[in-house]
N, C-alpha and C positions, 0 to 999 in steps of 0.2 A: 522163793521166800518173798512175801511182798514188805516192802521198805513202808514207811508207816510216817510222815508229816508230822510235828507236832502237836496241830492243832485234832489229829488223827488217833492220837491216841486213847481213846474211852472206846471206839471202833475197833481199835486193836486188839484192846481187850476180850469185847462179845465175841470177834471172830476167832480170835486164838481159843476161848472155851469152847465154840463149836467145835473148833479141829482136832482139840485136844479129847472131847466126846466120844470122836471119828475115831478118833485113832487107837482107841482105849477098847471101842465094838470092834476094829479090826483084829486085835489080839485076841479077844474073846469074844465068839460068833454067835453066843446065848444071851448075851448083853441086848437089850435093845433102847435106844437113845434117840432115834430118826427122831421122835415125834421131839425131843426137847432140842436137837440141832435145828430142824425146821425153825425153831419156837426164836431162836438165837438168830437163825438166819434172816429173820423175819424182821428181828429186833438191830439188826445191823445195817439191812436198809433203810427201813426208818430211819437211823441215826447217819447215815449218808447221803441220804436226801436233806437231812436236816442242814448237815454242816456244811452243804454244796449249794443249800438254797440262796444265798447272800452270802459270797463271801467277800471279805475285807480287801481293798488290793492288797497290804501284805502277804495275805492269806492265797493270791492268784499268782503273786512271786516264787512262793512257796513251790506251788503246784508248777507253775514255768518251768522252774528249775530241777524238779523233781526227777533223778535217775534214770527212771523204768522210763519214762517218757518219751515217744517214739523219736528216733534223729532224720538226720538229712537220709542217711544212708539206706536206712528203713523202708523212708519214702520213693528214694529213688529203687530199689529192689522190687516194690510191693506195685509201684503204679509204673514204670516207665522198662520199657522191653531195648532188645539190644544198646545197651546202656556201656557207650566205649568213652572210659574215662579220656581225658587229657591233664598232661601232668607240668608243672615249669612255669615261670615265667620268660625264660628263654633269657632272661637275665645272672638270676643268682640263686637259685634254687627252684623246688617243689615245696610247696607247705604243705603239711598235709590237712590244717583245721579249715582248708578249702578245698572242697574236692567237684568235679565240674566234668562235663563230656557233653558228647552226641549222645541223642535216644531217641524213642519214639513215645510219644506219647497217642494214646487212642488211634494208632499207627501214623501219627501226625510227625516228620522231623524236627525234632526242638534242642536247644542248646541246653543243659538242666545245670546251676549252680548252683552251691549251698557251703553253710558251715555246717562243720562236723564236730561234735563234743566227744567222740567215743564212750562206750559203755559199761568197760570196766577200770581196773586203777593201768593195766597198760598200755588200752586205745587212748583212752584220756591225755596220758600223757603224750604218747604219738601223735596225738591231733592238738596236743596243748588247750585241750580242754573248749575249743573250738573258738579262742582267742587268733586271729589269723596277724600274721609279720607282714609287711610291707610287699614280699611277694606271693600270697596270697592274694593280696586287691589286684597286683598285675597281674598273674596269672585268669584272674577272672575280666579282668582287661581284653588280655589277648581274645579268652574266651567271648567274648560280646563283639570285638570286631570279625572275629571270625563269622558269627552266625548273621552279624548285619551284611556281612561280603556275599551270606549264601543264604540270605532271606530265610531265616531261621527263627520263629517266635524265641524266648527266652523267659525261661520258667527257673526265680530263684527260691532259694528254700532259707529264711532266716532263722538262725538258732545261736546267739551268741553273746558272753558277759559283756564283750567291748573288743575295739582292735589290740592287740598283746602291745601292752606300754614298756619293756622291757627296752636297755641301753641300746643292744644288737638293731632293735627297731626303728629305734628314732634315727640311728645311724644312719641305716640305712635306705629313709625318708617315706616316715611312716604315714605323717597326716599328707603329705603331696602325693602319697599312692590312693590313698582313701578319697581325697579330692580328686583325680582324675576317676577315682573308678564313679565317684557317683557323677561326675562331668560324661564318662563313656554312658551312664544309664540316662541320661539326659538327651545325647547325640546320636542314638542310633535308631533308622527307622523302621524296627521291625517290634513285634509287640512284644510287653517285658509286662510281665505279673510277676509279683512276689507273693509270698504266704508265711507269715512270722508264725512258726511252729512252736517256739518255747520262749527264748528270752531275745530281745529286740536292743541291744544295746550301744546304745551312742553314734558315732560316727563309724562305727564298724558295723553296725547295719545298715544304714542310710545308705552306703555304700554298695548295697546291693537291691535296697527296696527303692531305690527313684524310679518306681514304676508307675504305668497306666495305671494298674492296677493295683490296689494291695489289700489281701484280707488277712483276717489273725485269726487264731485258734482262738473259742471262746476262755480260754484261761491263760492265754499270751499275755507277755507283756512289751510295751515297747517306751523306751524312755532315751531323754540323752544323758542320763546316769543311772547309777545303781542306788536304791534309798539308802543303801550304806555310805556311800561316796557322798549322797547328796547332805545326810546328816552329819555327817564327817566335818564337811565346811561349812553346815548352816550353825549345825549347834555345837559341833565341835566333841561330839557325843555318836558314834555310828551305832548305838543301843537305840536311838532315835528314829531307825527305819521303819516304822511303822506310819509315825506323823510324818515324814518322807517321803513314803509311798503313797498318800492320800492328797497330799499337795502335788507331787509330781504327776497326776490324772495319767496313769499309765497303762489302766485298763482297756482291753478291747471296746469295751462299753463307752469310756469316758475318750477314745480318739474315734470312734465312730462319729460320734455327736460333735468332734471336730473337725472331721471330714480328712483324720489323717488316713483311716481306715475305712475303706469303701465297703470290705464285706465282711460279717463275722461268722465264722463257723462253727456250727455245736460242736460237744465234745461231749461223748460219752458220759453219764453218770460217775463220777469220782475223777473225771479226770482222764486225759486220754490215752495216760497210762495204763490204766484198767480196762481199756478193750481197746486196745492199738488197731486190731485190723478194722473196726468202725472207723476210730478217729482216720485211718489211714485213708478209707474210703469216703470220708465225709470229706478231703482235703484232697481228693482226685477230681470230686465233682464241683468242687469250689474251681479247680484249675480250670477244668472242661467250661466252665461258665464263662470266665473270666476271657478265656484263648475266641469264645465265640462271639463274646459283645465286642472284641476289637478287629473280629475276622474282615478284612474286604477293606480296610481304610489303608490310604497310602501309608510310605512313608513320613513325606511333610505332616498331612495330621496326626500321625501317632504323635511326633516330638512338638507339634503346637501344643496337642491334647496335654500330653505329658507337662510340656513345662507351666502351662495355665494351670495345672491341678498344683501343684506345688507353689507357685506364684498365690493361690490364691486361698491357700492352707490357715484353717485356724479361721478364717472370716465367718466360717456358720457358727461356730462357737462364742466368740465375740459378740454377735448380734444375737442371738439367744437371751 
């Protein structure tokens, strides 16, 4: 069943009377309909193309966030072979909204981490919606000195509302995990690409994308709030997310041209929910790109490279 956007609904429509067409010629085989399904199907691309030609950032939030939308897990299954997780921060638990191992990529050794949202109401909650605690970011710690110990590139996968703000977390020193983890993505000299897959949120992404490299899915978002959060405190109204979203420049589009986003990568017609194994493949060969422009430099220049690209973040847009 495909789940349907708001702004998606007039689409819904035309495709729900094709199906319902479909299904009516299945029952009775004298029926014949193709040529007015066609006529519908024809008339729902159009309307798809329409609504996906410019859309609003609200409207790329939307779609960020969107269900069916491929995850970490997807990715690492779909592109990356002998894939042995590791689990712990070897402190106080396993998170599980971080999930992390050895793999191979294009039989290349790589360290693979990501957040995890799960995909239905009982992954979701097991992964806490891909909001990660204080040992998730060590856990991904550990993971990054391990693979700098054994010169291992490191390919993160971002998908996430923000770090889990919950009492348990602060507790147990939530924004000092999140700061060492982006301080570990800063210090290590082996190559680290990230790829913001759906939502790019606050300091619990940063946490994982202080890389050389970073590209986003063309309908990603990445911010240091949610427009909800940000109209929350600006106007005191979170109905406000829309004027939210268009002030906060949170589109792939709008941190390319800041230089927070070095690469953007297409996405499927509707979204990379609607043909996952495309988007999955258009986000293997973003990686393959990315693992090759930084192949053959030391250590010392990766973390020069690294911290000048950050150091000098937002200056193209500025001078614009």
């Amino acid at each position: 069943m495909t789940n349907y956007l708001d702004f998606e609904r007039p689409l819904a429509e035309i495709e729900g009377k094709a199906e319902e067409l479909r299904a009516m010629a299945r029952q009775n085989e004298e029926m014949d309909i193709e040529a007015e399904a066609a006529a519908l199907d024809k008339k729902a691309k159009d309307l798809l193309k329409d609504l996906y030609k410019n859309l609003t950032p609200w409207r790329k939030c939307q779609v960020a966030r969107h269900p069916d939308r491929p995850h970490c897990i997807d990715y690492i299954n779909a592109l990356f072979t002998e894939y042995t997780p590791l689990a712990g921060d070897r402190n106080f638990a396993d998170d599980h909204a971080v999930m992390g191992g050895l793999a191979r990529f294009n039989d290349q050794p790589v360290m693979v981490i990501g957040h995890e949202k799960g995909n239905d109401t009982k992954t979701r909650i097991e992964r806490n919606f891909g909001m990660a605690r204080p040992e998730g970011y060590r856990k991904a710690i550990r993971l990054m000195e391990m693979a700098d110990k054994f010169n291992l590139p490191v390919v993160t996968l971002v998908d996430t509302p923000g770090a889990y703000p919950g009492k348990g977390a602060e507790e147990r020193g939530q924004s000092e995990a999140i700061a060492r983890s982006t301080e570990k993505c800063l210090q290590i000299g082996v190559p680290l690409v990230s790829v913001v897959i759906g939502e790019g949120g606050s300091g619990g992404a940063v946490a994982f994308a202080t890389a050389n490299r970073v590209a986003m899915l063309e309908h990603s978002v990445y911010s240091v709030i949610s427009p909800e959060g940000c109209a929350s405190i600006l106007w005191k109204d979170s109905d406000k997310m829309r004027e939210a979203a268009e002030a906060l420049r949170l589109t792939a589009q709008d941190l390319k041209n800041l230089g927070v986003c070095d690469r953007i990568i297409p996405e499927p017609l509707g979204g990379a929910h609607r043909n996952s194994a495309t988007a999955i493949a258009e986000v293997g060969k973003a990686i393959a790109a990315m693992l090759a422009e930084l192949s053959g430099k030391t250590g010392k220049k990766l973390i020069a490279d690294r911290r000048q690209k950050f150091l000098s973040m937002g200056d193209k847009g500025l001078a614009a």
